[in-house]
C-alpha positions as CSV (number, residue, x, y, z in Angstrom):
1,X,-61.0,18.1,44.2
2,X,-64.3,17.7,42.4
3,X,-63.9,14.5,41.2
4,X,-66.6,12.3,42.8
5,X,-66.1,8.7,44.3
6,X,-66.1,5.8,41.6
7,X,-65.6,8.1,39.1
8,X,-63.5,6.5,36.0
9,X,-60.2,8.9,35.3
10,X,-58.0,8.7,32.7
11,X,-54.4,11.1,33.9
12,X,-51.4,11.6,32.0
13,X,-47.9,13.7,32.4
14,X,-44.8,13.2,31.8
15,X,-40.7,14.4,32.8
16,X,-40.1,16.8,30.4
17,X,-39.5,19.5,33.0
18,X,-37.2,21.8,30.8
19,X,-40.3,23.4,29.3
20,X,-41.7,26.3,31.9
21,X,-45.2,25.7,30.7
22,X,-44.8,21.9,32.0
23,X,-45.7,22.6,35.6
24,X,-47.1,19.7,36.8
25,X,-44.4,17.2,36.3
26,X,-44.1,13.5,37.4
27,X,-40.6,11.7,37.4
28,X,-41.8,8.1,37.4
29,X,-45.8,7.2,36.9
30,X,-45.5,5.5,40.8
31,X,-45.3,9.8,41.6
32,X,-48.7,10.0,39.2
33,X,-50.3,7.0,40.9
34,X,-49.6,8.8,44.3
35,X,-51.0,12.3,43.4
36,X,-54.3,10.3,42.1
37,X,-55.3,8.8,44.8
38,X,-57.0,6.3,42.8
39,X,-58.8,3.4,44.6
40,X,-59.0,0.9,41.9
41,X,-56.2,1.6,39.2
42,X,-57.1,-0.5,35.7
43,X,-53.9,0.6,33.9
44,X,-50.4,2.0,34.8
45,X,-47.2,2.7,32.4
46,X,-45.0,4.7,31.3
47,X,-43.7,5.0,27.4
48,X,-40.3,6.1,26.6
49,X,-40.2,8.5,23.8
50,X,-36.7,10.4,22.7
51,X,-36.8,13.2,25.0
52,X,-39.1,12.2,28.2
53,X,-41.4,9.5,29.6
54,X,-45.0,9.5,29.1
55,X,-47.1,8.5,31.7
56,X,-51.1,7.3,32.0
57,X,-52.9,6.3,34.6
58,X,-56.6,4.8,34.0
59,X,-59.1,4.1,37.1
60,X,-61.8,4.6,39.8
61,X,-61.1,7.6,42.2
């Protein structure tokens, strides 16, 4: 995309796919990390909340 090299990125989603308007999806944030392509990754977890898992990924593209 756009995003220019050693740019810091913050990206979060999440597994709640049984809302349509949730269409980009990750089941586990290793599947967030891999659409990234990040090349220095500061921060990577998931939080459980009732329904789903949220996931954030912080780093350098």
């Amino acid at each position: 995309g756009n995003i220019q090299p050693g740019q810091l990125c913050i990206f979060q989603s999440n597994n709640y796919n049984e809302l349509e308007d949730h269409i980009n999806c990750h089941d586990t944030v290793d599947d967030l990390l891999e659409q990234c392509q990040l090349n220095t990754i500061l921060y990577a977890d998931s939080i459980n909340l009732t329904k789903y898992d949220r996931h954030m990924v912080i780093g350098y593209k």
